[in-house]
C-alpha positions in Angstrom: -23.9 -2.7 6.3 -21.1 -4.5 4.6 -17.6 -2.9 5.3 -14.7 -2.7 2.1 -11.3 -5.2 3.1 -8.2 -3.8 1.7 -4.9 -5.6 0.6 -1.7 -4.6 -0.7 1.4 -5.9 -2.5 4.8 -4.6 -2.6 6.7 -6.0 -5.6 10.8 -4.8 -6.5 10.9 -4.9 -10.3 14.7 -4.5 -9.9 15.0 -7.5 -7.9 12.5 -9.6 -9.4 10.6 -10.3 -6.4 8.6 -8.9 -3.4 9.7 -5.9 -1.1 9.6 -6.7 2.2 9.5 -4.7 5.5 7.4 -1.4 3.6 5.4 0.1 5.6 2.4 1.1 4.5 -0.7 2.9 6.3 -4.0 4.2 5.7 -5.0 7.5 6.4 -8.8 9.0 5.7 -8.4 12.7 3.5 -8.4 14.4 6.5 -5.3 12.8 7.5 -6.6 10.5 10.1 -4.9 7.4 10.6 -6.9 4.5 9.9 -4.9 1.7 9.8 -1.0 0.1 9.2 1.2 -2.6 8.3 4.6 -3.6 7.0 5.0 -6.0 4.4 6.2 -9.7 4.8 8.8 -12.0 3.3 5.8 -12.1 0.7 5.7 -8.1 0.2 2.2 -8.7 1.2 0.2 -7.1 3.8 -3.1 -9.2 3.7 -5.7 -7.0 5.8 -4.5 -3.4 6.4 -7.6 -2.7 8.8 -8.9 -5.7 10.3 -12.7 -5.1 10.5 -12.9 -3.1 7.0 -13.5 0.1 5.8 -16.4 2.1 4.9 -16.8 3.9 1.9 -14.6 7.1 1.1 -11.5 8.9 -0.1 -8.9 7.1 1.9 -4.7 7.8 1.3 -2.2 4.7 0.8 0.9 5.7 1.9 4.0 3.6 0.9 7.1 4.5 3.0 10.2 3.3 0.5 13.1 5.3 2.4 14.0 2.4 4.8 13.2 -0.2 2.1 15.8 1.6 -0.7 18.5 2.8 2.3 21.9 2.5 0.9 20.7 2.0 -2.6 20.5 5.2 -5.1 16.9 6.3 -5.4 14.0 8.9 -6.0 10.9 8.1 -4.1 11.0 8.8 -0.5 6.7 7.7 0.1 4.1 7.0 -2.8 1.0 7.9 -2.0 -2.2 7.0 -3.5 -5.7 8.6 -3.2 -8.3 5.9 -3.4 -11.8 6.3 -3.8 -13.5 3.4 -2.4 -17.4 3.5 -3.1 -18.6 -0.3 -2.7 -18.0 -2.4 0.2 -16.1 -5.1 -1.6 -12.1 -6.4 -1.5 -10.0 -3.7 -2.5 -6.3 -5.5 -3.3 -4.2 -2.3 -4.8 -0.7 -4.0 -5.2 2.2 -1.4 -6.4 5.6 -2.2 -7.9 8.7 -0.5 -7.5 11.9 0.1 -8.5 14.8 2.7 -7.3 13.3 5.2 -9.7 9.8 3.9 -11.3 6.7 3.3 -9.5 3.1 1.6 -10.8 0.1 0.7 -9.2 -3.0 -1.0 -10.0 -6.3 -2.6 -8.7 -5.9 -6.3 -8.1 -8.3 -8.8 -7.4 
């Protein structure tokens, strides 16, 4: 059976270009850790579990606190639940900004 890929992209709508140096993980419901990154120069983290996924509920976690240190802010993490049912790319880029957050499913 065919395993789900998943990709992500941090973009800073205050700067006007990617965030790099997020970290970002993957954790099943339960809370298990599945898989982790950090962003690059790009704000891209291009396979977050190398070998896939299989279908589930899964968490996204975004941590922003080291990315907004020194800067006035509000989000410490976003988290996002995902529900991934088809094993197929997921891309699930999110954009930020000191006090605004947005996320969406990319191709």
């Amino acid at each position: 059976m065919s395993r789900a890929t998943l990709s992500t992209h941090v973009l800073d709508t205050a700067r006007g270009g990617p965030a790099a140096g997020v970290r970002v993980s993957l954790r099943r419901e339960s809370g298990d850790p599945v898989g982790q990154g950090v962003t690059g120069l790009d704000g891209r983290v291009a396979e977050l579990v190398p070998g896939g996924i299989d279908p589930g509920s899964y968490l996204l976690v975004f941590d922003l606190e080291e990315y907004f240190a020194g800067r006035p802010h509000l989000f410490q993490t976003v988290s996002l639940t995902l529900a991934i049912a088809q094993p197929a790319h997921h891309h699930v880029p999110l954009l930020i900004g000191p006090f605004s957050c947005v996320s969406y499913r990319g191709s």
